[in-house]
Structure formats: structure tokens, C-alpha cells
N, C-alpha and C positions, 0 to 999 in steps of 0.2 A: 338671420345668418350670423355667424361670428365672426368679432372680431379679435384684431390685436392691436396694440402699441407697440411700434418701431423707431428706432432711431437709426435714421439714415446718414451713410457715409459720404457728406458733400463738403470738401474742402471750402470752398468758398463760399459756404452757404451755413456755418455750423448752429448750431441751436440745440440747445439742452430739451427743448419741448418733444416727443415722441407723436408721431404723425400714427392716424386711425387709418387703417387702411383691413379691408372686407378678406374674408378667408374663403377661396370659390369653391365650394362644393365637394369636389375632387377631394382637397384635404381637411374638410371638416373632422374635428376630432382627433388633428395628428402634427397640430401647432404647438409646439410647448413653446414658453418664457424660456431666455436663453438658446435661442437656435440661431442660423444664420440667416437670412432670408433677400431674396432679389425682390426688390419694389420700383414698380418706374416710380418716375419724381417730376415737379414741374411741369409746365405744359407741355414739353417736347416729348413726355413720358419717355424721357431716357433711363435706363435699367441700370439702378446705383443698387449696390449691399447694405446690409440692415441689421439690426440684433431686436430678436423679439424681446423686449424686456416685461410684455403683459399680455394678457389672453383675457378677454370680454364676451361677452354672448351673446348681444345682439347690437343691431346698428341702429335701434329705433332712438336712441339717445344722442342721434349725432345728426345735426343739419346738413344737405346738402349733399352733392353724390361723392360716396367715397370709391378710389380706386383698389382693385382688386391686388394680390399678392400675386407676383408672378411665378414662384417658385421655391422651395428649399433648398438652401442648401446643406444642412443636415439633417439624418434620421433622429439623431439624440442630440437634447443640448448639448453644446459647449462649455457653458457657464451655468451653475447652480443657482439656484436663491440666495446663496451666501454671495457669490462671487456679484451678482445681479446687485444684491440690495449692498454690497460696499460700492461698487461702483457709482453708483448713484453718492452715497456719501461725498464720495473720493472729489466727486466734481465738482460738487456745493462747497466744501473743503477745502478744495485747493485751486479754485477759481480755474476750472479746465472746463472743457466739453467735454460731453457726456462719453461720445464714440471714440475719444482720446483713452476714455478712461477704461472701456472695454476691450482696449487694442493692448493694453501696458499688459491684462491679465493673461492673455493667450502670447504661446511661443508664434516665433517669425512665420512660420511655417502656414500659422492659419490667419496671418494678419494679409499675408499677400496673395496676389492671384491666385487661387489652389486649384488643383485640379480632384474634383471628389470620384472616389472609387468605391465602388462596394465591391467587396470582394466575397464568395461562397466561403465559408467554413463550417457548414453539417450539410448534411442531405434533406432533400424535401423534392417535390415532386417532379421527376426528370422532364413531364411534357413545360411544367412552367418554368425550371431550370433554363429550358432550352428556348423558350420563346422571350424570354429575357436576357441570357444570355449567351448563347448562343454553344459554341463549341469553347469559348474564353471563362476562366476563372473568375475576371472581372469587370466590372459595367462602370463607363462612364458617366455619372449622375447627371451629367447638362445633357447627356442625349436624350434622356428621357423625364428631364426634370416639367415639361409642360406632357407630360401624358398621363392624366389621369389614372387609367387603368394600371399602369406601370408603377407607378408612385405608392399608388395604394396596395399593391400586393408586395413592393417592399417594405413600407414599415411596418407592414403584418408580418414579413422574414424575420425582419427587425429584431420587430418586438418575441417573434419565437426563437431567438437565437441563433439563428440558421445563415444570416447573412452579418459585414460588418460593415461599417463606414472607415477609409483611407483616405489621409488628405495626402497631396503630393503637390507641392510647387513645380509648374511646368519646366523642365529642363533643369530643375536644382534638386535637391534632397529630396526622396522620398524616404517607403518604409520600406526599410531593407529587406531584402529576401537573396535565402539561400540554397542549392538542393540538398534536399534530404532526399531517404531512401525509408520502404517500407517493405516486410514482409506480405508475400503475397499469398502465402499457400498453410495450411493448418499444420501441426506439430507433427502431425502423425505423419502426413506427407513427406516434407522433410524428413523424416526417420528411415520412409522405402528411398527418398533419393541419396541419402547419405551411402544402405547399400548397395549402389548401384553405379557410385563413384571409383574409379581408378584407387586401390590404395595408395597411388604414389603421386595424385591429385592433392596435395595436403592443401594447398591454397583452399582450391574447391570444398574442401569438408571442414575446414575453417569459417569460410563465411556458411557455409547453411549449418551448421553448430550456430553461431550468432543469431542469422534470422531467424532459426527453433525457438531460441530466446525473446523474442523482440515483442511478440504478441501482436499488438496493434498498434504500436507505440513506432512515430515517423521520429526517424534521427539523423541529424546534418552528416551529410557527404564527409565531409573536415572531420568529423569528432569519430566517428566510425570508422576511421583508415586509421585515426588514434587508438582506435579502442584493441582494432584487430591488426596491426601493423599489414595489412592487405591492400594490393597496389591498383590501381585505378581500373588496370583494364581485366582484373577478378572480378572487380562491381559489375563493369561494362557486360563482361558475361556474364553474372547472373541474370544482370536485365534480361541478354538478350534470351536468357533459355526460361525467363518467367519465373526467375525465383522471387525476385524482388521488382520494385516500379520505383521510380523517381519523381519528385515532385517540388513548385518551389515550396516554401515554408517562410515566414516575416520570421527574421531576427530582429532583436530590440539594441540599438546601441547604446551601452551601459556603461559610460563612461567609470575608467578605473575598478574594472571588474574585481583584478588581482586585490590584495590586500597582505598586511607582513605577514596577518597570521593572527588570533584571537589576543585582543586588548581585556585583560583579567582586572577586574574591580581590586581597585588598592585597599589597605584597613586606613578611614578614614579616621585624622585626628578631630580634637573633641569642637572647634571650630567647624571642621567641614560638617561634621554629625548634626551638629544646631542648624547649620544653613538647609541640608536634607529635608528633615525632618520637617522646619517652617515649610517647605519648600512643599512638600508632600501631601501635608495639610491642607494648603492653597490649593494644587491641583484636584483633591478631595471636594473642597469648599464649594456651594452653590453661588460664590462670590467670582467676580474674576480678580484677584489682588493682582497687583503688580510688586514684586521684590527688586530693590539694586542690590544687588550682590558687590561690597566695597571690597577686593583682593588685591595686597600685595604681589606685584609680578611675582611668579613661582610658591605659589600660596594654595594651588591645587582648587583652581576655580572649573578648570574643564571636568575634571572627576565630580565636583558637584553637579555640574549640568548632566555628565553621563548618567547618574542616581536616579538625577532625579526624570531624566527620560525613561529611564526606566519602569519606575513608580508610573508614568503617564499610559507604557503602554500594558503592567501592569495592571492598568485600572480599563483596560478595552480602550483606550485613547492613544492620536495621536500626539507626534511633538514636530517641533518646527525648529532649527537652528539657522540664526545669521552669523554669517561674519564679514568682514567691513572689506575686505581684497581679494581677489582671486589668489594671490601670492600665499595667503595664510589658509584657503582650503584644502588643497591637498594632503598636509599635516592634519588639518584637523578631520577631514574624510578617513585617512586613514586608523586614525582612534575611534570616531563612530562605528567607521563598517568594520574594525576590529573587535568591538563589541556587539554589534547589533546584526551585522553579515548583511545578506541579501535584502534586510526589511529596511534599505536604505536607498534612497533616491538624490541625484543631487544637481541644482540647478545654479550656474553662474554664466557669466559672457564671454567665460574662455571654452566654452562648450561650440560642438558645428549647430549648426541647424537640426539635422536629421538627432544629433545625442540628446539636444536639449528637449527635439518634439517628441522622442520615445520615452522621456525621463516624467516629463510633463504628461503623456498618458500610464505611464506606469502607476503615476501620482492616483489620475484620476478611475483610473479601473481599480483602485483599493488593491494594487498587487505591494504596496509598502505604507510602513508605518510612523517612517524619520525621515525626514528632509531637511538636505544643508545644503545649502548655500548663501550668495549674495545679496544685498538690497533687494531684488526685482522676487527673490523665493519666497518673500511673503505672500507674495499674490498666489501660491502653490496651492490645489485644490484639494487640499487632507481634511475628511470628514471628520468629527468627533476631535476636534486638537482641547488636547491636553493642554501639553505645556508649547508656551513659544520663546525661547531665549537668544538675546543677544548681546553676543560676545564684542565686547571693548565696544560699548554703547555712546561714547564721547564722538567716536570718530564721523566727520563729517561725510564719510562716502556714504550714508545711510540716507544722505536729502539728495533726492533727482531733482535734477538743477534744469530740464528740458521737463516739459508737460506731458503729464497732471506731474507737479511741483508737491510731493510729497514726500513725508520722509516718512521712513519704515517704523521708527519708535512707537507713531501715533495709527498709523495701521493696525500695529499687531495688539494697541489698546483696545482698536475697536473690536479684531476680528476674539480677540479675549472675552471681551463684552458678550458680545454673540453667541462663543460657542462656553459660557463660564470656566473660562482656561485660564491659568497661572501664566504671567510673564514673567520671566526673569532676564533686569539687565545687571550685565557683568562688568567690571572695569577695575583696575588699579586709581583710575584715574577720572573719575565719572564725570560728565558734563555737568557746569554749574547749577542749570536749571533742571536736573533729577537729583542732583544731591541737596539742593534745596527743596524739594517735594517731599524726598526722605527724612528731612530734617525738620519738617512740619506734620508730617505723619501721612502725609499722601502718599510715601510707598513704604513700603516695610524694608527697613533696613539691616542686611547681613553683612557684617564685616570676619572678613579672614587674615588678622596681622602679622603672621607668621610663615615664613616660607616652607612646604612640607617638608624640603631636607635639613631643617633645625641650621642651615646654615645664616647669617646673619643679610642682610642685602650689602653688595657690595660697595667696598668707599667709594667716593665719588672728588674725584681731582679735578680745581675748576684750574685751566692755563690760561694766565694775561698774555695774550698774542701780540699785547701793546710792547709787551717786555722781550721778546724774544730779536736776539742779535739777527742783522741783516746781510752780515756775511754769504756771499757767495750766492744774492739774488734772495727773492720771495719763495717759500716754499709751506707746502698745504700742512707741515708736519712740526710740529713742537718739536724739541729736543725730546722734552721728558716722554709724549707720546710713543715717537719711533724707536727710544732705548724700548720702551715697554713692549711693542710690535716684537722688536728684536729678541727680548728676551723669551718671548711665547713661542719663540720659532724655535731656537734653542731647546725649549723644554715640549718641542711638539704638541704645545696647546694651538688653541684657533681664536682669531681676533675678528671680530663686526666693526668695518668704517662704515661710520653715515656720514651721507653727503646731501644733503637736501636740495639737490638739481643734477640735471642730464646734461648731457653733452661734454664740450672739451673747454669752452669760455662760456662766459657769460656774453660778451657783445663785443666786437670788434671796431677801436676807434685809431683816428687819423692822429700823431703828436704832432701835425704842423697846423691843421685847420679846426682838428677837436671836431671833426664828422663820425656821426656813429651810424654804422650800416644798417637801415630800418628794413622792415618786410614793407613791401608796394602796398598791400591791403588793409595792414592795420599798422597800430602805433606803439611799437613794441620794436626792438633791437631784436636782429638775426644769431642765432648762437652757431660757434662753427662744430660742427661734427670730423673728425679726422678719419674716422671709419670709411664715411662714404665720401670726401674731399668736399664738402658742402655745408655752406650758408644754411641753417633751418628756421624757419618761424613755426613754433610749438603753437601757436591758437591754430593757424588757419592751412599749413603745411606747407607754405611756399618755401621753395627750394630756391639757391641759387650759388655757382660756382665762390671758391674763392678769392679775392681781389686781389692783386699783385700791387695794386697802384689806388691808391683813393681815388673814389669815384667823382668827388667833388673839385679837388685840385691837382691831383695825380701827384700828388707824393707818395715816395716808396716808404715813407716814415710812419705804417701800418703796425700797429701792437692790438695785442688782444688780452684782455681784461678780465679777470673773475675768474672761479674755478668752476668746470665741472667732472661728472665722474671721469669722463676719458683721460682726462686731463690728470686726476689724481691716479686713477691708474699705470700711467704714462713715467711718474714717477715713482710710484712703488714700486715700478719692473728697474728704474735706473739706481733707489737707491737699494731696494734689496732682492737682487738680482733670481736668489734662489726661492724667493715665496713666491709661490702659486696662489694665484688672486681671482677670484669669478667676481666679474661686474655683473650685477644687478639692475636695472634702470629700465622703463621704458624701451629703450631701443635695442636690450638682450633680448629681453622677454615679450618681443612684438607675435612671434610663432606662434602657434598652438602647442600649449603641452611644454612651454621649456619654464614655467614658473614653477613646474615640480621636478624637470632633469636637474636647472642648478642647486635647487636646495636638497636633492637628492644626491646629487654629487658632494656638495660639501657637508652633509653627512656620514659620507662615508668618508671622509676626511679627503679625498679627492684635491680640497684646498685649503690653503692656511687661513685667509683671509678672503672675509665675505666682503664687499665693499658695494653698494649699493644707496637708494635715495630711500623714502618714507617707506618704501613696500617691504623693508626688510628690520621695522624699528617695534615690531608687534608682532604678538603669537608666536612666535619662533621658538623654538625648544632642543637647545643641542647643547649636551651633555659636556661636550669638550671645548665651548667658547669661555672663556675667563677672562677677556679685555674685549671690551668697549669704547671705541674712539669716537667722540661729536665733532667731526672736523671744524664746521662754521654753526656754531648755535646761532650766530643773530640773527641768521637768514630769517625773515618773516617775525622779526619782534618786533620791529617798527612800523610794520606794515598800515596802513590808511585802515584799519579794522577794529573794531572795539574787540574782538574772538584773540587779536594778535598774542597774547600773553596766555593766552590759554591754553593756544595752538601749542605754541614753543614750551611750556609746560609739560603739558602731555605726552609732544616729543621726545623729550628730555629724557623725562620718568620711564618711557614706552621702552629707551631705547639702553637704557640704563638696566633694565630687567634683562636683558639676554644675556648679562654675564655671568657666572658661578651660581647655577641653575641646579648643577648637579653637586659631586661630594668634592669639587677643586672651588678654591674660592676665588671669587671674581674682583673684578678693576672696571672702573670707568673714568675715561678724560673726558672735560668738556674744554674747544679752545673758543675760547670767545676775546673779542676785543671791548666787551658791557661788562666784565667781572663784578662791578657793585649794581648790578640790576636786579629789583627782588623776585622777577624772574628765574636767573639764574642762580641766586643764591637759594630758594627754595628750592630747586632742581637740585643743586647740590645737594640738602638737607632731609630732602624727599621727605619734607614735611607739606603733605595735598593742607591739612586742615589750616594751614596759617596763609596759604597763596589763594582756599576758598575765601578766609573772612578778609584776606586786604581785597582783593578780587572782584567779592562783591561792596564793597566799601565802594569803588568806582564804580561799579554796572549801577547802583542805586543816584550814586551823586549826577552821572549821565542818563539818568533813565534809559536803562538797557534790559535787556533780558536777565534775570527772569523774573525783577520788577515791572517791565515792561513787554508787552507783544510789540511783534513789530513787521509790517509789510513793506512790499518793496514793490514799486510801479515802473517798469519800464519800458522803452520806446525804441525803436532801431528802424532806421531808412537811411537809403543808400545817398541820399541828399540830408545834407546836416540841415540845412533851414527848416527842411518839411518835420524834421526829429523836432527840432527844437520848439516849433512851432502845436507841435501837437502835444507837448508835453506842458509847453503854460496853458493851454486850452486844459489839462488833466488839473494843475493846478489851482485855478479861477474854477471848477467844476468842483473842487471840495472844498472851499472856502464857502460857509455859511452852515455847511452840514453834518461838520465834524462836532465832537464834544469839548467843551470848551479846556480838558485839560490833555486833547490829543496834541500831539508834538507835529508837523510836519517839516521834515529837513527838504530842503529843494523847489524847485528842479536845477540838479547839476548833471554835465556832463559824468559821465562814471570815468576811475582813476584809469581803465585803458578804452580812452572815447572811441575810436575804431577798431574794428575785429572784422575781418572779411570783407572789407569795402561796407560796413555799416557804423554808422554812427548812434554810440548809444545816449541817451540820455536817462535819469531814474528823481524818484523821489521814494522817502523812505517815511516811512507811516509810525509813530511810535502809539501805544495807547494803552490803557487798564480796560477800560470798562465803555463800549461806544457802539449803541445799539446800530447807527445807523446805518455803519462802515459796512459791514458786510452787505448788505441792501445796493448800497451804492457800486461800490466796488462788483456783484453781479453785474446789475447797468450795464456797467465801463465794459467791463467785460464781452456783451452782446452786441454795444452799441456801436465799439470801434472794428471794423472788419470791411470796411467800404474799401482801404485801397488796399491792394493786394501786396504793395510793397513795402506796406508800414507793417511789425510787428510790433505788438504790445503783447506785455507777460505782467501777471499779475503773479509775485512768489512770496506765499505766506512763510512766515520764518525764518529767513533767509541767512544763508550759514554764510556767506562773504555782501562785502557792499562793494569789494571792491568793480 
């Protein structure tokens, strides 16, 4: 008999080993690797979910009785050989289980309870139509999933095209469906009923003029009453006199159908042409190269990537775009699908469920050939990938910071490897450890130093906010800043504040007792919101009113501290009363679909000033912004993080590129209270190569990246002793086994010890070269899982310690 290898879905039981379990009869011959499958488990043989990841032939090579498959749950894989054999990678890799790493590659939709549907789309034999299913379009697949005979006559539908497979989560999204209407009667016919109609019927000899037309071809209710301006109850009677039938039909929801209108290839200068061209070659190449593409903001890095997707699908191949926010896709979708139209798919977390699972089969039934989106679109199932590129490759949203603990750079190496595809990473600003790769010859390095409108990069103004008079209270704005604000309102240009935090304070404390209002659950200060009259804790969401009186000694001697966006907003409306301002921040852009109204609105000049936190300091592109203000640069230069300066760098530079983009020339203020820090004075200078070599001058003297690898062990229980306790037990467990020039820092409490009523603790793994680490660290891995309220995460390259 046959078998397979499964990897079953048991939380508290996980294991990367794949369990043998017998194929009954019934479906011999119609198990593929990648399908879904019901397997009991344990001696209860309780019926848990599965993924086939192997298919075997017999069972004589296996001891002992094996249990039977109870059922499928799909007609066709899910997952391919590619998506199968990275998974598998993905787990060894990034220190995950296996069915972690299965679940990350499929949308929501077929990760939770589903409900499977087949549904008829051609004809085949009405007596077994009908004893299948019935008088209904569709069959529920657990109704018949243990009947052999049933089973077996559909994947023979299946596989002759004649039936399909439907996933639908109970009670949430499914696949949309709409009515159409279809022609019922032959051309000719329609021609006697036309003279048979009232001449003064003109409704009536409108629509059977249409349906003459139609042939066999079903078309949506909606687009039909558009086509023929004809009112509902003209259809109504056609039906009823049999000119036409109605039926439902799946529509696919596609997010951001519209587009402005076709994005035309620019003449590229002799920089862009070189990066093409290498760019071209690679994708050609039996090699999979990887290129950083080094561009000054407004250097015409996106037109390269367009080219050279092109060239990809050019060559029968597809391509793959990231970009690091949901905030920066909508701009950039719309320059793809301006160029490429329909043969565009696009996958992020500001998508519902039902857009993202129809976007996701769009992918995989080869109806497109480019896909853009977020971190998670890597995992996107385009055959033949060309090219895979990503855009501003420094930024940290690219590392999933929850399991499998991967970041997408080293994804898109492998699925490159795999399928001999060109990567290209983009940036003004590249991460240290690919610009040292480039710089050793591990990636081929294209540099673009020129902004395409020959315009020069704008000055850059650093303000000592140590110097500014304190007349008339604390206030978020320099003199020389707000003159400048002021003068772009005057001249009807547009100004970008960044503010690098949300809300209206930072933390609200007591001047008599020095109480500072925490969140109950963790150990972090509440910031107050003025929107919603509320206390919030940004880790864990505890809410809580206002205080009138300290909680500690009840004095009314309450101030509130720090700035954030509300807060600046709050005075840009007092001091310049006639600028129109859209806040940006987390708590504008919680909706769906409003990270493209505002940027959509202040494009169309709708507002003077953009003012927003980190989502609005990248990718942006608007022709009429000329001033750039960094309200607080030193937010996060001090921070407990070796990345701290590198952050605030990239910031800096990221956020400095939005000005005089187009043919007006641009301004940037930075206010900082560190004016001599070579942070900020390289920001000023927006000299990257002299902040790389001081930069790495410390990453080497500290053994850090990308002298150094580096893991990170951590521990969380809602009892601090039981954390702490199992973390010198991780401690004493790699002592003896490490290599003698591995670093281990810890175990320390992490810089915020509680988050949600857990207490963390971590150690941090520095190494070059240490065979045994990975071996071990597996171990740890399978070995700690006994109490259900300890979490342990192993996170290889971890983008914060804090």
C-alpha cells in the first residue's frame, strides 16, 4: 500500500519529524506532496490537520501498525515543491516548526477552519451530476470526504476540469459571487423576436439587440445595466419570457482595480542604463546573482526595477516586488499596474481576507506575472521568478519578529537559488551588512549618484534646540523651522513633519511625588491620546481614562511630558491657523484603505503639510513637497541597541529625500539637542560612506554584525522566578559546547522586562564560525515545550535586543 509523510497540526505536541501514516485504498493514486489532509493522532485517534509534504510506496519499510489517512482535504496541492522544499529550509533556518512554517505560506483563509466546496464549472454526466450533487451547484467536501466512491469520481472531475475546489471560512469570507445573466436562445431567434416586438418597446429591443450579441459569454447583472443603461425589471422580463437565465458567477476581489492610467518607460540616464543592462544579464544568467542597487533618494531607482521587470517577463519569467509598509504600496502599485495593467497581483496586511485569498489564487492559477507587496509576498507562488526585488532593503520591517523568525532578504536568496533568478536590493541607504558583501564582491554593486532631475539633493539645516529662547513655554518648532513652514504656505508649496511617535505625550507624571502612570500589564508608561480622552499602552492595548488627581498621592500637580503627533498637530492648528495638516500615524491609518485616501489627498494638494511618524520618511513622491522638518532626531540614538545609529541615519537620509524631488528645490531642518554627534552630522552631510567606515569601526571593535552572527534566546512566563530560572538552566546548557571564540552576553532581563503580564528574560549568542550551535540550539528547541506557559523563541539575527 502507499504511503505518505505528514506533518501534523498539534500545538502542544510540535515536532519537525513527519509522521508515516497508510493511504486506504479508496484514494490510492490521488495523494499528492502539498495537500491538506485529516489524520487521527495519539491514542485517542483524535482527528487533527496535516500537510502531505511526501508520498512513498509501500509500507514494508516501516515497523509496526501504521494508521490510516482519514480524508482530504484538497483535490490539488496547496503548496508546490518549491513552497514544500523552502519550508522545510525555512524551519532548520530560523529555528521554527515545521507546521509554523507551512501556515506563514498560505493566506488566512486556508489556515483556519475552512469549509471546502466544490463547486460545478463545465458539464459532464447529469445522472452522476445529480447523485453527487444534487439539485445544488455545490458539495460540501466533509460530506463526502470518507466515501470512497464519491471521492474518487471527483478527483477524476478534478482532474478533467469539469469541477473546482472553494475554500470558505465558516461564517467569514468566502469567494465572492455575483449574478450574471446569459443568452438563452440562437442569433437567429432573437432576430424573429426582435420583429415581433412593439415598435415603441425600445427597452425590449435593446436588451435582445445585446443578447444577439452575447453568444455564450455570462455577464455580471452590474456591468450589463452599465453596458445597456436598461433598468432592472427589463432584465426581470427577459427572464421571465426566456430570453435570458440568470446565474451566480465568483468574482475575484482585486484590490485597487482602478489605476491613473498607463506609467510610460522614461529615457533612462547613463547610470540607470548600466544598472539595466548588469541587471538584465543576471536575470539571463544560469547564476542566481544578487545586485544592491546603491541610489540616491530621487535617483530613479523604481524605473530600474520597472526595466528590469520587464526584461524578466520578457524572458517567459516572473518578478516579485517588496516594499517594507503598507503606507509606501499604494504609490508604488500604482506605477506597476500603470505599467504592467492586469498581469499584477498584490499581497500586504492592509488587504481583507476574501482580497488577499483571491490575490493569492490569482498568483497561483498563473492568471499574473508581478507581484507587490509586503514582507509576507515573498512567500507568493509565481512559477518561473525571474527577477525578485527589494526596495529600501535596510529597513527592519523585512525581519518577522513572531515565528518562523525570518527575514525576507535571505528568502528571496534562496527562492533565487532555486528558481536561477536575479535579486535586486534597492536603497539610498543600504544596510551595513550588504553594503559590506558588496564591498567584498559578494553582490554586485550598482550605484545611481545623481538625482534624475539634475536637481542637486537638498541642504540640509541641523537646529541646536539647546539654543532656542524659552519664551512663552516649550514648543515642538524652531524659530528658523516655522519661518520656513510659513514661507511654503505663502508660496503654496507643501512641507513633510516627522515625528517619530504617536499619540499626544509621551508619559504622564506627578510634580509632587514624580509618579509616572504605567500600564498594569507591562513596564512601560501610558501615553495619553486626546482623540479618544485615553491612557494607552502601545505593546499590550490597555486603555485607561484620564487622571485628574495622581493615583499615588492625589495631587492635582499632573503634567504631561514629551511630544507626540497629536500633540504637534494641536499646535500647528494654534500657531498657523490657516494650514491644513493630515496626521499620519498609527491611529489615522488603523481603517482599511485610509494609508492611500491620505496620501491621496495630499497629493492632490488637499493639504499643506504632511506630518506623520516613520511611515511617511520613505518612498514618497510628491512633486510639490520642498521642506522637510525632523522635529526630534534623537529619538532612538541612544537607544540600548548596537542598530541605534544606524536607525537614526537612515531616518535621517530617508526622510531628507522627500524634498525638491521635482524641478522646485528642496530644504531640510533637523532639530536636535546632539548637534556634535557624528550621527547627525553625517545626516547633515549625507555622506552614507564615511557613517559606513566609522560604523563599522565599532560593529568590529564590539563584535557585531556583520563581523559577527548573532542569535538571540529568549524566555517569557507569567511568573518571573519560573523565566528566570529556566533561562540560567539555557545558560549552564551552552557552557562547554560553544566554540571557544563564541561571545555569550547574559542572561539579562530584556530593556522592557514585562509585556502582557510576561516577564522576559534573553541571552544574546555572538559567533563567526561554531559548528555545534546550530545542533544544539535545534535541542533547545524540541526539548523545551513541557510547560505550556513558558515561551521560549529562538530569533536568528535579530533586528532589536531591546
Amino acid at each position: 500500500m502507499q504511503t505518505v509523510q505528514v506533518i501534523v497540526d498539534v500545538p502542544t505536541m510540535q515536532t519537525n519529524r513527519p509522521y508515516t501514516y497508510l493511504v486506504p485504498e479508496r484514494l490510492t493514486n490521488q495523494v499528492e506532496a502539498g495537500m491538506r489532509v485529516i489524520v487521527p493522532f495519539g491514542r485517542g485517534h483524535r482527528e487533527v490537520q496535516g500537510f502531505v509534504v511526501a508520498t512513498g510506496q509501500t509500507e514494508s519499510a516501516y515497523q509496526g501498525a501504521l494508521k490510516e489517512l482519514t480524508a482530504l482535504m484538497d483535490l490539488t496541492p496547496v503548496l508546490n515543491p518549491e513552497m514544500l522544499a523552502l519550508s522545510k529550509w525555512l524551519a532548520d533556518h530560523t529555528y521554527a516548526f515545521w507546521i509554523s512554517c507551512l501556515y506563514t505560506m498560505l493566506p488566512n483563509l486556508l489556515k483556519a477552519k475552512t469549509k471546502r466546496l466544490v463547486r460545478v464549472i463545465d458539464e459532464f454526466d447529469p445522472q452522476l451530476q445529480q447523485s453527487l450533487f444534487g439539485e445544488a451547484a455545490t458539495l460540501d467536501l466533509a460530506q463526502v470526504q470518507t466515501d470512497p466512491a464519491a471521492m474518487h469520481e471527483l478527483v477524476k472531475l478534478k482532474r478533467a476540469g469539469k469541477v473546482q475546489i472553494e475554500y470558505a471560512v465558516e461564517d467569514q469570507a468566502r469567494a465572492k459571487q455575483v449574478t450574471a445573466l446569459q443568452a438563452t436562445l440562437d442569433f437567429e431567434v432573437y432576430e424573429e423576436l426582435l420583429a415581433t416586438v412593439p415598435k415603441n418597446a425600445k427597452a425590449q429591443q435593446r436588451l435582445l439587440v445585446y443578447l444577439q450579441g452575447l453568444g455564450e459569454q455570462k455577464v455580471p447583472l452590474k456591468a450589463a445595466r452599465q453596458q445597456t443603461g436598461l433598468s432592472l425589471a427589463t432584465f426581470r422580463l427577459g427572464e421571465q419570457r426566456g430570453w435570458l437565465k440568470k446565474s451566480l458567477v465568483e468574482q475575484l476581489r482585486t484590490p485597487m482595480r482602478q489605476t491613473k492610467g498607463a506609467d510610460r518607460p522614461v529615457t533612462l540616464n547613463a547610470e540607470q542604463t548600466a544598472a539595466v543592462t548588469a541587471i538584465q544579464a543576471g536575470i539571463q544568467a544560469p547564476t542566481a546573482p544578487t545586485f544592491l542597487l546603491k541610489g540616491v533618494t530621487g535617483s530613479g531607482k523604481t524605473e530600474v526595477y520597472l526595466r528590469a521587470m520587464a526584461a524578466a517577463l520578457a524572458n517567459g519569467q516572473t518578478a516579485l516586488m517588496l516594499v517594507p509598509e503598507i503606507a509606501l504600496t499604494p504609490q508604488m502599485v500604482q506605477r506597476v499596474r500603470g505599467r504592467f495593467g492586469q498581469q499584477v497581483a498584490i499581497l500586504h496586511s492592509g488587504l481583507s481576507n476574501g482580497e488577499r485569498y483571491d490575490e493569492w489564487r490569482r498568483i497561483q492559477r498563473q492568471e499574473v506575472q508581478v507581484v507587490v507587496g509586503t514582507r509576507s509576498a515573498i512567500f507568493a507562488p509565481l512559477p518561473k521568478l525571474g527577477l525578485i526585488v527589494i526596495d529600501e532593503e535596510h529597513e527592519n520591517s523585512y525581519k518577522q519578529e513572531d515565528a518562523p523568525r525570518y527575514h525576507a532578504r535571505e528568502v528571496a536568496k534562496w527562492r533565487a537559488q532555486y528558481h536561477h533568478a536575479a535579486v535586486v536590493l534597492g536603497s539610498a541607504t543600504p544596510s551595513l551588512e550588504s553594503y559590506a558583501r558588496a564591498k567584498t564582491g559578494n553582490y554586485h554593486l550598482l550605484t545611481l549618484t545623481h538625482r534624475v532631475n539634475q536637481q542637486p539633493l537638498p541642504p540640509v539645516t541641523v537646529v541646536d534646540m539647546r539654543q532656542e529662547p524659552r519664551q512663552g513655554g516649550e514648543s515642538n518648532f524652531s524659530r528658523a523651522l516655522l519661518a520656513a513652514v510659513q514661507a511654503r504656505l505663502a508660496k503654496g508649496e507643501q512641507s513633510i513633519l516627522l515625528l517619530n511617535r504617536r499619540g499626544f505625550s509621551s508619559f504622564m507624571m506627578c510634580r509632587d511625588c514624580g509618579y509616572v502612570l504605567k500600564c498594569p500589564n507591562c513596564d512601560i508608561s501610558l501615553t495619553l491620546h486626546l482623540a479618544t480622552q485615553n491612557m494607552k499602552c502601545h505593546y499590550c492595548g490597555f486603555e485607561a481614562p484620564i487622571p485628574q488627581r495622581c493615583p499615588h498621592c492625589a495631587s492635582r500637580q499632573i503634567r504631561y511630558y514629551g511630544t507626540g503627533t497629536e500633540k504637534v498637530e494641536a499646535e500647528l492648528k494654534h500657531r498657523l491657523p490657516a494650514a491644513r495638516v493630515i496626521r499620519m500615524d498609527v491611529d489615522t491609518t488603523r481603517r482599511k484603505g485610509q494609508h492611500a485616501k491620505l496620501l491621496q489627498a495630499f497629493g492632490q494638494h488637499q493639504a499643506d503639510i504632511l506630518l506623520g511618524t516613520q511611515m511617511i520618511a520613505k518612498g514618497l513622491d510628491f512633486p510639490n513637497v520642498t521642506l522637510v522638518g525632523v522635529l526630534n532626531a534623537d529619538t532612538g540614538l541612544d537607544l540600548p541597541d548596537f542598530r541605534a545609529g544606524e536607525r537614526t541615519f537612515d531616518l535621517l537620509a530617508q526622510v531628507s529625500g522627500r524634498a525638491g524631488r521635482a524641478d522646485k528645490a528642496g530644504q531640510v531642518f533637523i532639530q536636535t539637542y546632539n548637534p556634535d554627534n557624528y550621527v547627525i552630522q553625517l545626516a547633515q552631510a549625507g555622506n552614507y560612506e564615511a557613517f559606513f567606515g566609522a560604523e563599522m569601526q565599532l560593529r568590529k571593535q564590539a563584535q557585531y554584525p556583520p563581523y559577527f552572527y548573532t542569535v538571540r534566546l529568549m524566555v517569557a512566563h507569567p511568573e518571573e522566578k519560573a523565566a528566570a530560572k529556566v533561562i540560567h538552566q539555557l545558560a549552564r546548557r551552552l557552557q562547554g559546547h560553544l566554540a571557544p571564540e563564541t561571545v555569550v552576553l547574559g542572561p539579562t532581563p530584556r530593556a522592557i522586562a514585562r509585556i502582557k503580564n510576561q516577564y522576559y528574560y534573553q541571552i544574546v549568542i555572538k559567533y563567526r564560525h561554531d559548528p555545534a550551535l546550530h545542533q544544539l540550539l535545534t535541542e533547545l528547541q524540541h526539548e523545551i515545550q513541557r510547560d505550556r506557559q513558558l515561551h521560549f523563541a529562538i530569533d536568528p539575527d535579530p533586528q532589536y535586543f531591546m
